[in-house]
C-alpha positions as CSV (number, residue, x, y, z in Angstrom):
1,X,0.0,0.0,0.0
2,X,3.0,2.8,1.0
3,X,4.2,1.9,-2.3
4,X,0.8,2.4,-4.6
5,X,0.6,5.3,-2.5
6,X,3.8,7.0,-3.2
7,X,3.6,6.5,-7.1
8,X,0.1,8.1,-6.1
9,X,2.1,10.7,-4.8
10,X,4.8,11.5,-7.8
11,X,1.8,11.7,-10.0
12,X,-0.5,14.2,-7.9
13,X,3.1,16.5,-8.3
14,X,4.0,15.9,-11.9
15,X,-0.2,17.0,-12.5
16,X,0.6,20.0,-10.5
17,X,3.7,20.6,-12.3
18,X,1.5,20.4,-15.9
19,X,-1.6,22.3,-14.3
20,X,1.6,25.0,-13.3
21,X,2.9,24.7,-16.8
22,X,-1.0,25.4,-18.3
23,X,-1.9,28.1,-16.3
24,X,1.6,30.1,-17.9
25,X,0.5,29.4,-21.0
26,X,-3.2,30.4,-20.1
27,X,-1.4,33.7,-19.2
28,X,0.4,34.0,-22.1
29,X,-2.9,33.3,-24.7
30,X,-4.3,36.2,-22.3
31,X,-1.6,38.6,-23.2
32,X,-1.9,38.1,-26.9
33,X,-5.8,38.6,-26.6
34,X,-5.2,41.3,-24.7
35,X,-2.9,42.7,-27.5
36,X,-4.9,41.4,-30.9
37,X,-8.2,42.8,-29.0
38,X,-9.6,38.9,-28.9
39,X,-12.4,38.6,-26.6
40,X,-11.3,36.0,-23.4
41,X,-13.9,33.1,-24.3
42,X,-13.5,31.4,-27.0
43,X,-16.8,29.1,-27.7
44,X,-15.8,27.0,-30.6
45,X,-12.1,25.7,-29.5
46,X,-13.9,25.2,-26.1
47,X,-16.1,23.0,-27.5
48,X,-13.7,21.4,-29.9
49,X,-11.8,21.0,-26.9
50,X,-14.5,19.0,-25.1
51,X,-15.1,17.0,-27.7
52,X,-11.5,15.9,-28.4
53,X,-10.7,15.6,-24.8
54,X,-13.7,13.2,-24.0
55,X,-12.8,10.9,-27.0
56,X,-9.6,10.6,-25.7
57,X,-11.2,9.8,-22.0
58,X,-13.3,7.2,-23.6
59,X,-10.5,5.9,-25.4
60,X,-8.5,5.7,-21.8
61,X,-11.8,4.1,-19.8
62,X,-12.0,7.9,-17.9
63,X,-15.7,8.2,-17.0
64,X,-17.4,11.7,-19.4
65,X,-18.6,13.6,-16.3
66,X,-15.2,12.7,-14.2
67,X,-13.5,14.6,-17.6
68,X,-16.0,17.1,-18.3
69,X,-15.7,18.4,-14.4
70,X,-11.9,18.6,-14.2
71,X,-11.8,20.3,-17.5
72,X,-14.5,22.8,-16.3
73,X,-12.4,23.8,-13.3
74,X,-9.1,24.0,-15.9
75,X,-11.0,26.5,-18.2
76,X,-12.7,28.6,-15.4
77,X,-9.2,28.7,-13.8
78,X,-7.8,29.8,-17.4
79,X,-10.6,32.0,-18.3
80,X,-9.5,33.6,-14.3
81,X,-6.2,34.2,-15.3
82,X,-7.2,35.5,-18.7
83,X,-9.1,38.4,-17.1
84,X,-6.9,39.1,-14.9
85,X,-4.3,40.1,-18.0
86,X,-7.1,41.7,-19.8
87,X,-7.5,43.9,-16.3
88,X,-3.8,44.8,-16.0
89,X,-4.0,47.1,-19.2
């Protein structure tokens, strides 16, 4: 068990690390939006997003609604961020 739970562990950092990683780069797309006057929300890649991201799940056995919540809280976090740039004119 102390050994599932440390590769538990190293995993739950290496997702912080990416969700670290993403949120830069959510800063960054706000920055250029910001610049090119591109409004935060983006309703088409969001969906396209989604849609790719739950095929995958499938694919991986990863239950819709498990996907679809974690990639709500990713894009409200992003969309956080995002205003946040557009705010700091």
């Amino acid at each position: 068990l102390d050994e599932l739970r440390s590769i538990m562990h190293k995993l739950d950092n290496d997702l912080l690390e990416l969700f670290a990683k993403r949120m830069a780069i959510s800063t960054q797309i706000g920055e250029y939006k910001r610049d090119n006057s591109i409004t935060i929300l983006q309703v088409s890649h969001w969906k396209k997003l989604i849609e790719s991201s739950l095929e995958t799940a499938n694919q991986l056995g990863l239950r819709e609604d498990f996907i679809k919540g974690v990639y709500q809280l990713i894009h409200d976090e992003s969309i956080l961020r995002q205003t946040d740039v557009m705010n700091k004119k």
